[in-house]
C-alpha positions in Angstrom: 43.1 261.6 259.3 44.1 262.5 255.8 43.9 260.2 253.2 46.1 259.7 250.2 45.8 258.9 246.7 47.6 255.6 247.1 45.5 254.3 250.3 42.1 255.4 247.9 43.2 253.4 245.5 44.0 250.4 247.5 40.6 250.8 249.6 38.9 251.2 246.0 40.4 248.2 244.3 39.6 246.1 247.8 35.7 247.3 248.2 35.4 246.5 244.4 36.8 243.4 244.3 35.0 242.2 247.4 31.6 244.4 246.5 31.7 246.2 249.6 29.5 248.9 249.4 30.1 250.1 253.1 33.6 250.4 252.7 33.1 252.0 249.5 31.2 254.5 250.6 32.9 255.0 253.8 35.7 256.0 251.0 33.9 258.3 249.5 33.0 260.3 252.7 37.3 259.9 253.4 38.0 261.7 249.6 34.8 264.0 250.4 36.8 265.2 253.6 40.2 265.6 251.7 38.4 267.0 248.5 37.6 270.0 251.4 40.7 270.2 252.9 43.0 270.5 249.8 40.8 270.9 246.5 42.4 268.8 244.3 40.6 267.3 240.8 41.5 263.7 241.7 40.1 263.5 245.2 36.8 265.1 243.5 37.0 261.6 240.9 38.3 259.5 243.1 35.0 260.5 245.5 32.8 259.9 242.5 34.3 256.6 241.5 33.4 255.5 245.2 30.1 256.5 245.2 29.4 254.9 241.5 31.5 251.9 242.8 29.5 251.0 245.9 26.1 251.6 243.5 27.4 249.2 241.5 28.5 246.7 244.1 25.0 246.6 245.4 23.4 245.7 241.8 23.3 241.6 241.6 21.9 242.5 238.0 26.0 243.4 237.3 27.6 240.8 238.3 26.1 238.0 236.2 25.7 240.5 233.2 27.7 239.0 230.2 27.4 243.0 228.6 28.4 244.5 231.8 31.4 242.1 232.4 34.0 243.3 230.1 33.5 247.1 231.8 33.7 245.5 235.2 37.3 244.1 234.4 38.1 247.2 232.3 37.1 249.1 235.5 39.2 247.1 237.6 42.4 246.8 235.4 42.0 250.7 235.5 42.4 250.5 239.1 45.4 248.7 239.6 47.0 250.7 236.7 45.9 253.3 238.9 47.8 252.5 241.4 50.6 251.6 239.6 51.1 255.3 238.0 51.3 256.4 241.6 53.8 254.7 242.4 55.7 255.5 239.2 54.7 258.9 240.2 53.1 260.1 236.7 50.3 262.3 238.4 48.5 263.6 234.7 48.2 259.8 233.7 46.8 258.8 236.7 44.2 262.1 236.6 43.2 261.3 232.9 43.0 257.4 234.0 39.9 258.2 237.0 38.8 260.3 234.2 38.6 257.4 231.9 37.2 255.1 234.7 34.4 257.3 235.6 33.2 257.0 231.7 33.7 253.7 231.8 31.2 253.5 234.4 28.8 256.4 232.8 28.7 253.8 229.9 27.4 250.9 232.0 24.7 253.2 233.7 23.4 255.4 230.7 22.9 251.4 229.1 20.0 251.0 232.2 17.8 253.8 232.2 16.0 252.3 235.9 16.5 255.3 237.8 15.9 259.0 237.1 19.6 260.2 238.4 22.7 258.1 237.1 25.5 257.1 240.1 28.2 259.7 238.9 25.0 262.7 238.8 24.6 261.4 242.3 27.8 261.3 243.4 28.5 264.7 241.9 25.6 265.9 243.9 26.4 264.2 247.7 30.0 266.1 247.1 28.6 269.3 246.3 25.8 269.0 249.0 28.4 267.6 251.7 30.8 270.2 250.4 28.5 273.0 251.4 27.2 271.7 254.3 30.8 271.4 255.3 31.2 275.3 255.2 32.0 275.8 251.2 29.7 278.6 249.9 27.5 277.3 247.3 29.0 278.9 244.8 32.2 277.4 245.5 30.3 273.8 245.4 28.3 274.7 242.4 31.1 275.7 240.3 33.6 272.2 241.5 31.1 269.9 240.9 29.2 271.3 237.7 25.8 271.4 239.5 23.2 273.8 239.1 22.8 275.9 243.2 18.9 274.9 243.1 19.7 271.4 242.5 22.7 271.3 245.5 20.1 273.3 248.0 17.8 270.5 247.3 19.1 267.9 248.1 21.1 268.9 250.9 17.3 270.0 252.3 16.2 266.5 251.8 18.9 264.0 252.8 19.6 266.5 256.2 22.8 266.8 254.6 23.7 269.2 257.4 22.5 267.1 260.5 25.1 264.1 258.6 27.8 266.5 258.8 28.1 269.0 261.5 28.6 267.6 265.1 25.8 267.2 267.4 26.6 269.6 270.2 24.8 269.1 273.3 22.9 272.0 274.8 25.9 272.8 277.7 28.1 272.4 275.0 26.5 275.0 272.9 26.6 277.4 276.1 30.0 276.9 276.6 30.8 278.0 273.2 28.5 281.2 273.5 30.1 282.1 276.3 33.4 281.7 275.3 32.3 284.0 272.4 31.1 286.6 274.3 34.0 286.5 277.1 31.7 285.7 279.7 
């Protein structure tokens, strides 16, 4: 079922608030999904702000963090106002506001060099990899997300990407189809 921008909001501020990871990630595979069916800019940075949200959720080090505290409530302010230029319908403040939110979070990250690839260069990555695997050439994927092709093979090679998203199909299944291909 489709998701809209007002229920990814809602779901964000919630998984946020609570430091769900789960749910936030769950969120991001919902955007992911819409992002496919209807490209549209904000589903692509509302997927990423899910994915760097539910990282972040799982970090203790955050939460306690006197430095990291005044992004976390900027971050979260940002969602509710969010939220609120939705429903005051004002779609190009709302765009440039995930905007916004994703640097906020690029600031936090780029501050603790512990991990080789930052959230948002990971969630830019899973969409382009679950993008492709979802049928979208790879040009298609390279060019929306940014990402180099070599980079979004990769990593759709080593996290199965396509086993995660195509249906398992038992082998009757898969005979049924053939033969409904070929008439017989």
């Amino acid at each position: 079922m489709p998701i809209t921008k007002q229920e990814a909001i809602s779901q964000m501020i919630w998984g946020f608030h609570d430091r769900d990871p789960r749910n936030l990630r769950r969120l991001n595979d919902r955007c992911i999904e819409q992002l496919a069916l209807n490209f549209e800019k904000d589903f692509y940075n509302l997927a990423i702000l899910a994915y760097a949200l539910s990282k972040m959720s799982q970090k203790p080090r955050y939460w306690g963090n006197t430095k990291v505290t005044e992004y976390i409530k900027q971050i979260e302010s940002n969602l509710k106002l969010a939220q609120q230029l939705l429903q005051q319908n004002k779609p190009s403040d709302f765009s440039s506001l995930l905007l916004g939110t994703v640097s906020i979070i690029d600031k936090i990250e780029s501050a603790d060099r512990r991990y080789v690839r930052q959230p948002i260069e990971k969630a830019k990555l899973k969409i382009a990899a679950t993008l492709y695997a979802q049928g979208f050439s790879l040009g298609s994927a390279s060019e929306i997300t940014g990402l180099d092709k070599r980079e979004i093979l990769g990593y759709a090679g080593r996290t199965m990407m396509f086993d995660r998203v195509k249906p398992n199909l038992s082998v009757s299944d898969r005979l049924a189809s053939v033969r409904k291909i070929f008439g017989k």
